[in-house]
Structures are given as structure tokens and as C-alpha cells.
C-alpha positions as CSV (number, residue, x, y, z in Angstrom):
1,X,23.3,26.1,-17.3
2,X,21.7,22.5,-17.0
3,X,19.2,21.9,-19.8
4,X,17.3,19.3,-16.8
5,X,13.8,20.1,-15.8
6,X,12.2,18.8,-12.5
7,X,8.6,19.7,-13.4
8,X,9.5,18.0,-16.7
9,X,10.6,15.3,-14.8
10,X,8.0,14.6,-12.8
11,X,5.5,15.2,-15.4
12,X,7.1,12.4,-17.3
13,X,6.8,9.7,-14.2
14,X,3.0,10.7,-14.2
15,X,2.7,10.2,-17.8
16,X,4.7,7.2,-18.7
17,X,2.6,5.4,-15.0
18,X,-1.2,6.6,-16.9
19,X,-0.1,5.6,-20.4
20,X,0.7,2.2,-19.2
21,X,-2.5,2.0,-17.3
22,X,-4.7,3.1,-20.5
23,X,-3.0,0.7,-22.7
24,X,-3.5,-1.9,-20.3
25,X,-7.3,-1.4,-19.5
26,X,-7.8,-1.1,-23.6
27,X,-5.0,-4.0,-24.9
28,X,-6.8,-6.8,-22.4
29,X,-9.8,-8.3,-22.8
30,X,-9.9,-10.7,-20.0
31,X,-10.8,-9.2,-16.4
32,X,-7.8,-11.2,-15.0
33,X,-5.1,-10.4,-17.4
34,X,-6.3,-6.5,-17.3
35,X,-5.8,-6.4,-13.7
36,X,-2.7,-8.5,-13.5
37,X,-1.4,-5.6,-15.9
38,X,-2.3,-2.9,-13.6
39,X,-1.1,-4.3,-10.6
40,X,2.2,-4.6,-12.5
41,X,2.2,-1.1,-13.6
42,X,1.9,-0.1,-9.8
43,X,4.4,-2.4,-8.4
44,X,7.1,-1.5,-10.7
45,X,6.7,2.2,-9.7
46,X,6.6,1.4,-6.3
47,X,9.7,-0.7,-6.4
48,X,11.3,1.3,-8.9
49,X,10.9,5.0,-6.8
50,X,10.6,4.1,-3.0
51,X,13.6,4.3,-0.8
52,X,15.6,0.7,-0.7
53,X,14.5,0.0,2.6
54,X,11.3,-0.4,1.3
55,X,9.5,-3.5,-1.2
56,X,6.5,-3.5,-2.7
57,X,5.3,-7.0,-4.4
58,X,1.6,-8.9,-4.1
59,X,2.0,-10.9,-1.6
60,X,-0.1,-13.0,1.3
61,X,0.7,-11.9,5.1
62,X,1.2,-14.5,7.9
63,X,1.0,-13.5,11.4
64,X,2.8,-16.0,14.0
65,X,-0.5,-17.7,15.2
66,X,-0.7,-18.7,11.8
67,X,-3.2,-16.5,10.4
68,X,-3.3,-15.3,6.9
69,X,-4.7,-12.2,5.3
70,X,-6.1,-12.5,1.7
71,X,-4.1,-12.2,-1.3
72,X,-3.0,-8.7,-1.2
73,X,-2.0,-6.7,-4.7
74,X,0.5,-4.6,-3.8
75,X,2.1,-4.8,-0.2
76,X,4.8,-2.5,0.9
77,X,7.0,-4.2,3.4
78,X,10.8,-3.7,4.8
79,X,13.7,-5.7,3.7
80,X,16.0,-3.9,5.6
81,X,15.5,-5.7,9.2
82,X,12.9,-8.3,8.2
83,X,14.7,-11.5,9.1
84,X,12.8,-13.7,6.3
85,X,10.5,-13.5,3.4
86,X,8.9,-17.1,1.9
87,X,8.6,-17.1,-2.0
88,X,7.7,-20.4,-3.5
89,X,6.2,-20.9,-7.1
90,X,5.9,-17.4,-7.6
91,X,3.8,-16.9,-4.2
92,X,5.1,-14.2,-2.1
93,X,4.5,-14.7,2.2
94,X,5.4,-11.4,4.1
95,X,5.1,-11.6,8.0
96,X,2.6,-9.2,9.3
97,X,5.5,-7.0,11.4
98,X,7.2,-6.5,8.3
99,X,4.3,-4.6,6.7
100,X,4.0,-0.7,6.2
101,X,1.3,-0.6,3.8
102,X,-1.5,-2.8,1.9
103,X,-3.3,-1.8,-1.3
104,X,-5.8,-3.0,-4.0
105,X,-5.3,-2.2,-7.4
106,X,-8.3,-1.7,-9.9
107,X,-9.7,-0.2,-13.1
108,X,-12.0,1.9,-11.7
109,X,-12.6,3.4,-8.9
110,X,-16.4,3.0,-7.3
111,X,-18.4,1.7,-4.0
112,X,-18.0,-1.9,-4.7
113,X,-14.4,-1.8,-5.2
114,X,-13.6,0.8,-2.2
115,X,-15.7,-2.5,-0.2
116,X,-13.5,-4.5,-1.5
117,X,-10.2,-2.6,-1.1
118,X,-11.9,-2.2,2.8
119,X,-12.3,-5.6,3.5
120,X,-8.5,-6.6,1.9
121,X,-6.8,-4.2,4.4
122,X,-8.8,-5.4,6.9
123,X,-7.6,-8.8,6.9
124,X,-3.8,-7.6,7.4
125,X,-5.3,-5.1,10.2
126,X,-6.1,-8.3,12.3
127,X,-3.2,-10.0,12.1
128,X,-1.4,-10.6,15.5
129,X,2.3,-8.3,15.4
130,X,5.0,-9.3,18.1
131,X,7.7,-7.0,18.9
132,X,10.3,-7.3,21.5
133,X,13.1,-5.3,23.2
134,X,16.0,-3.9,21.3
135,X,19.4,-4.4,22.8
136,X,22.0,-1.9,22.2
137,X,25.4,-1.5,24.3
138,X,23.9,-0.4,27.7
139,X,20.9,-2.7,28.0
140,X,17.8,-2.9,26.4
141,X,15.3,-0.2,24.9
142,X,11.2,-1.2,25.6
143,X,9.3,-3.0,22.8
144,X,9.0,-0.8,19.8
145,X,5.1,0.2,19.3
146,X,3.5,-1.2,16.2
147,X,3.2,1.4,13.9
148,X,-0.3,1.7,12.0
149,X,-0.5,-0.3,8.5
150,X,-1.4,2.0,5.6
151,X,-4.4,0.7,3.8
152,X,-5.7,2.3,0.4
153,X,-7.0,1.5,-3.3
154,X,-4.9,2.1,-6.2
155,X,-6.8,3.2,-10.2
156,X,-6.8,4.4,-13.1
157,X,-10.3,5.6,-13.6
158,X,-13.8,6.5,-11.9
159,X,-17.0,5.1,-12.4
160,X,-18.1,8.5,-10.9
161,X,-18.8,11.7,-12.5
162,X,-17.7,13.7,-11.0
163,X,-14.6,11.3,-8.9
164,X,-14.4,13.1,-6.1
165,X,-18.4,13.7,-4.1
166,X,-20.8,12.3,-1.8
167,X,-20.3,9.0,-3.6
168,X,-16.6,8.5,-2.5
169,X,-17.0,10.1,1.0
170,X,-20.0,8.1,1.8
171,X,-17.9,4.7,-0.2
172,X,-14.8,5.8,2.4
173,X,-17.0,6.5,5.3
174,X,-15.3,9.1,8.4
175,X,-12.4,6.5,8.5
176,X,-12.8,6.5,12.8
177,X,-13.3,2.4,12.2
178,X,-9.5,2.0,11.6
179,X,-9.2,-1.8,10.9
180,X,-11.0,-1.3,7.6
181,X,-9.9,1.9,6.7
182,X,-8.7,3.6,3.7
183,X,-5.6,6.4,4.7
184,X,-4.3,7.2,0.6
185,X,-5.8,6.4,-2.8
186,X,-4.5,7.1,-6.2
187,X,-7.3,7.7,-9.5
188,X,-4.6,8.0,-11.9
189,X,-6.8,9.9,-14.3
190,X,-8.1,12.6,-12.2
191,X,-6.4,13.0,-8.4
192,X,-5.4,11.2,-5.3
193,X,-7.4,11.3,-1.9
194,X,-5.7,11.3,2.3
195,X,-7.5,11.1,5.4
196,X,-6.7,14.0,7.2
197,X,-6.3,12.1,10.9
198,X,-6.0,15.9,12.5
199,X,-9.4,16.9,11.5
200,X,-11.1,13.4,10.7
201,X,-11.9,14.0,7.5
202,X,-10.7,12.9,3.3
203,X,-9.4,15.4,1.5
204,X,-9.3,15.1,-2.4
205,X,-6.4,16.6,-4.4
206,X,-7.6,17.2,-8.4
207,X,-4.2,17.8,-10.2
208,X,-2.6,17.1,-13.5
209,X,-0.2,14.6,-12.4
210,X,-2.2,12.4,-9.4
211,X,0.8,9.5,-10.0
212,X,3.7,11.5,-9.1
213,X,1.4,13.2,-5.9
214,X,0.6,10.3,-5.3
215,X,4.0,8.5,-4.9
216,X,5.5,11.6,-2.9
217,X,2.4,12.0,-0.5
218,X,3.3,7.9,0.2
219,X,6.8,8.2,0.8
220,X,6.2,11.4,3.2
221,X,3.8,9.2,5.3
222,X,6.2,6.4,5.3
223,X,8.9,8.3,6.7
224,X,6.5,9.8,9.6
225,X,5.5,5.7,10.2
226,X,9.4,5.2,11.6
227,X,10.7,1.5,11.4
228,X,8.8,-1.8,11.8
229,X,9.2,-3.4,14.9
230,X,11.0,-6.3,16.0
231,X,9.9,-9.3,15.2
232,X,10.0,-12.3,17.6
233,X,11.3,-15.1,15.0
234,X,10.9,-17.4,18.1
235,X,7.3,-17.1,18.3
236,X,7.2,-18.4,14.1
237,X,9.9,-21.0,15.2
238,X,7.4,-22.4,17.6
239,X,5.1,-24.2,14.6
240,X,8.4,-26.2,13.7
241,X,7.4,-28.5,16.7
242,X,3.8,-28.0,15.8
């Protein structure tokens, strides 16, 4: 008989993820390094448990007008049928069809930053996403519908006692506006939060290991998203003769 444990297991991913968000919030005394340290702790989760099809690194997102979202913490993009990816000097440049999901990492979790985190997925939300027929033997299959970008915030602790009340629902609003939206969140130290599209409403899960919930809520919503769609390389070709 195996001596393995899965709620061990899991337990341990949920651990190892809040331990290295404590000891970065308490270890760094500058705002920026603390938050550079977080983000890492999130991204090398991310990239470390989601299925290879799928990245995760903090990038900026172009759209083929030309248009570019903010600087986005942790962006979770294909690799698998994105044609190209643009990393120079350590900057990462993702185009917007290639996106599955956007998030902001903080410290805490409160109004201000759920504004912020709001605002951030908003300006990937914009962005103009071609997508053109898919040839196969027989012809040629229809355009591919965009599939919605996932926006949420990512923390390891609340400003608000208790996390999950008015405070957050009213901070999250009834998520109808869907460019600013916030569809998943992660408090490390007390539970995660999903809009519930069926019934229009959050729904806030307290449990002992939000990390790992977390991380297997995400990967269930990004197998319901299907594949990105695909891209017209011809319409970013165009700013060569710009």
C-alpha cells in the first residue's frame, strides 16, 4: 500500500505558496521589491502547475491597431498556437488573442486595490482581437468566437475584517459591466471568491487551503474557455510598411 497522500499533497502546495507570501510581505521593506516578490510567488505556481499549453508571465498586451494595455502582473496566455511572443530586456509583449486571463497581484486585498485590479483588466478587455477561418481538409470552419478574458486580483491578505462582506461585494460590484470585471480572486490567507455568471452573483469560498482552490477552480474555468482564436499575423504584418 502507497504511503502517498493527496490531501497531504495538496495541503503542501497551499502551504509552501502562503509561506512564501508571508516571508515576502515581512523580509521587504520597499513597496516595490515586496510586490515584485509576490508577483513571483504567483507566477512560478502558475507556470509551475497549469497545463503546458498554457504560460503565465507579467507581461504588456498589444492588439494589432497598436494598442497596448498597462503593465499587467501575471498574464496567462497560450503558447501552444500563438505564432509569436516579443521579449526584449526582460519586457514581455503578448498579443491580445493569445490571452486567457489577466491578474494583479497585491499584499492585501481592499477597495483601492480591487479599483485598481478593475481598471488593469480593463485595458486588455479593450483591446481589438482578430480571428479568422480555420482550414482543415474539406474547406474552411467560420472564425472562431473570441472567448471572454479572465480578469481577477491575486493576495495574500485583507485589509478587511471580516474578508469576505459588504466591503468586497460593493468593491467587486454585480460584475454585469464585463470590461472591468473581476471573474476569480485568490486571499491566500483566508479564501478565494468566483462570479457565479448563472445567478449573477460572487460567491466566497472560506477554506483552509484558498491556494490550491484557487489553482483548481482556474484551471477548470480555463478548460470551459476552449482555445484562443486565430490570430491574423497579417493584420500585425501591416505596421512593417507603417
Amino acid at each position: 500500500m502507497s504511503d502517498w497522500s493527496l490531501p497531504v499533497l495538496l495541503a503542501n502546495l497551499h502551504d509552501d505558496i502562503q509561506s512564501r507570501l508571508q516571508i515576502a510581505r515581512k523580509s521587504f521593506a520597499h513597496p516595490g521589491t515586496k510586490g515584485d516578490a509576490s508577483e513571483t510567488v504567483w507566477l512560478q505556481m502558475l507556470s509551475t502547475y497549469l497545463p503546458q499549453r498554457y504560460r503565465a508571465d507579467k507581461a504588456f498586451v498589444v492588439d494589432s491597431k497598436g494598442v497596448f494595455s498597462e503593465q499587467i502582473d501575471v498574464v496567462v496566455y497560450d503558447r501552444q498556437y500563438s505564432p509569436f511572443i516579443f521579449q526584449y530586456e526582460g519586457q514581455t509583449i503578448i498579443p491580445a488573442e493569445s490571452v486567457y486571463a489577466v491578474f494583479e497581484a497585491k499584499q492585501t486585498i481592499n477597495a483601492q486595490h480591487v479599483a485598481y485590479a478593475r481598471q488593469k483588466v480593463a485595458t486588455v478587455r479593450r483591446l481589438h482581437r482578430t480571428s479568422l477561418p480555420i482550414p482543415y481538409a474539406k474547406g474552411t470552419y467560420p472564425p472562431k468566437p473570441l472567448i471572454p478574458i479572465l480578469g481577477g486580483i491575486l493576495t495574500f491578505e485583507s485589509d478587511w475584517t471580516p474578508c469576505c462582506g459588504d466591503a468586497l461585494w460593493k468593491a467587486l460590484g454585480d460584475g454585469s459591466v464585463e470590461v472591468d470585471r473581476l471573474d476569480i480572486g485568490c486571499v491566500a490567507a483566508h479564501g478565494h471568491f468566483v462570479l457565479d455568471t448563472t445567478h449573477g452573483k460572487y460567491e466566497f469560498t472560506r477554506e483552509g487551503k484558498p491556494a490550491t482552490a484557487f489553482l483548481f477552480k482556474l484551471i477548470s474555468m480555463l478548460q470551459f474557455s476552449g482555445t484562443v482564436p486565430m490570430i491574423d499575423v497579417n493584420a500585425y504584418a501591416e505596421w512593417l510598411t507603417k
